[in-house]
C-alpha positions as CSV (number, residue, x, y, z in Angstrom):
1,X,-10.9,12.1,8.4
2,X,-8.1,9.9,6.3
3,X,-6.1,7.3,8.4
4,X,-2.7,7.2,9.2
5,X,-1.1,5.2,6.1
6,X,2.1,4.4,8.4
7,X,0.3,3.1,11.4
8,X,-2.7,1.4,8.8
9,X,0.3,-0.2,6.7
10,X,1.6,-1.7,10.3
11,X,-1.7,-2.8,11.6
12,X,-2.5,-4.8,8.4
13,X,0.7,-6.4,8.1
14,X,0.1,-7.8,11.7
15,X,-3.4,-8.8,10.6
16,X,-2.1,-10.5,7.6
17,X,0.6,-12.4,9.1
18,X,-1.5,-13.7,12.2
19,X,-4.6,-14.2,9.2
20,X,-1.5,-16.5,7.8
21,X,-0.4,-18.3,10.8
22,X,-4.7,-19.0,12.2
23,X,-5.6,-20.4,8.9
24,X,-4.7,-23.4,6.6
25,X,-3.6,-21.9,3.5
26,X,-6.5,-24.1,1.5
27,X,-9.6,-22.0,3.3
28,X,-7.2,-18.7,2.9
29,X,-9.3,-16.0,0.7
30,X,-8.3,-12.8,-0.3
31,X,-12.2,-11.7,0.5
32,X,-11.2,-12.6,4.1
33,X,-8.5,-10.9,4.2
34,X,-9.9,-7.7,2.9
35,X,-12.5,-7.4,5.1
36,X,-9.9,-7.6,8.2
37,X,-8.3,-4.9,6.2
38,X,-11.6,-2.7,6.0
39,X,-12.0,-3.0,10.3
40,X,-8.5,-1.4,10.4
41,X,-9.4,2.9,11.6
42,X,-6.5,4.8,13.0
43,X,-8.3,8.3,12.2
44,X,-5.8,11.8,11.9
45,X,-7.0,15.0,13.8
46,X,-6.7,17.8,11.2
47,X,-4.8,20.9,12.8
48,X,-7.3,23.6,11.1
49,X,-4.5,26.4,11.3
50,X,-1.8,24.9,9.4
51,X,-4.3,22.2,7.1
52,X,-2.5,19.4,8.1
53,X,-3.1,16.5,9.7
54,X,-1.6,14.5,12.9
55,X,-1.5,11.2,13.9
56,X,-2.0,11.0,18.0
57,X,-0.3,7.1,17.2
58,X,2.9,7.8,15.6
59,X,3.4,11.6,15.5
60,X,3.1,12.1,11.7
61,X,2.2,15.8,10.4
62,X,1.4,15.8,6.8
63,X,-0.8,17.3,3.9
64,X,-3.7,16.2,2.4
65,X,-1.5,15.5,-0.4
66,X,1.2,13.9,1.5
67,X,-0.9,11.3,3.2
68,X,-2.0,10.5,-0.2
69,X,1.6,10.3,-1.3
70,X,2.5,8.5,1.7
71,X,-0.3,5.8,1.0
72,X,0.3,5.1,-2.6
73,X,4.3,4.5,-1.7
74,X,3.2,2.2,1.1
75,X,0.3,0.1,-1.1
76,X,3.1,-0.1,-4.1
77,X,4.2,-3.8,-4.7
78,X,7.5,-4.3,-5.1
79,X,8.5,-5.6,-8.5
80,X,9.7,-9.2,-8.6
81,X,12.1,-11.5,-10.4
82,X,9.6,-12.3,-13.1
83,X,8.0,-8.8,-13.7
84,X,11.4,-7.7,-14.4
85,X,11.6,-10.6,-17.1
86,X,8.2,-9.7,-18.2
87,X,9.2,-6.3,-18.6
88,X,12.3,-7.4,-20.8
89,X,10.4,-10.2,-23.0
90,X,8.3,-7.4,-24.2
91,X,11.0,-4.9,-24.7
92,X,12.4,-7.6,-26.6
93,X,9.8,-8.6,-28.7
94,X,9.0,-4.6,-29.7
95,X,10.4,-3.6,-33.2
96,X,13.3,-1.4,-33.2
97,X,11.2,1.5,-34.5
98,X,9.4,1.4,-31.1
99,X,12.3,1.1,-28.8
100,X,13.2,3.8,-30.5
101,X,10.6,5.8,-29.7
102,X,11.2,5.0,-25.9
């Protein structure tokens, strides 16, 4: 059974800020970190008539595809400052025949 991506996406954002606060940011690894994130099961019961699954936590009815949908929007980092600059240096530094290719 998948886990619920909202209520997982919640949970580890609590975990990671408390993780933040408990330890000294020189003994902070990601390793750490991941395997709080691995502990972290809020399992959906899968409705067998309609193929979808529900989350007894927060209510949510979705698709096997939707829950995958769902997680990849959730695990997406938002782009920053400098990725945007990165992304313009090297639209910069193409040649015009490439851009134009775009």
């Amino acid at each position: 059974m998948p886990n619920c991506p909202e209520c997982a996406a919640k949970e580890k954002r609590k975990m990671q800020e408390r993780y933040e606060e408990e330890t000294p940011e020189e003994d902070r690894g990601r390793d750490d970190l991941y395997k709080l994130f691995d502990q972290v099961e809020i399992p959906m019961k899968l409705d067998t008539a309609t193929k979808h699954f529900i989350c007894k936590r927060c209510g949510l009815y979705a698709t096997r595809e939707q829950v995958s949908d769902i997680r990849y929007k959730l695990n997406q980092r938002e782009k920053t400052r400098e990725d945007r600059q990165d992304d313009y240096l090297n639209w910069w530094q193409k040649s015009k025949k490439e851009k134009q290719e775009e």
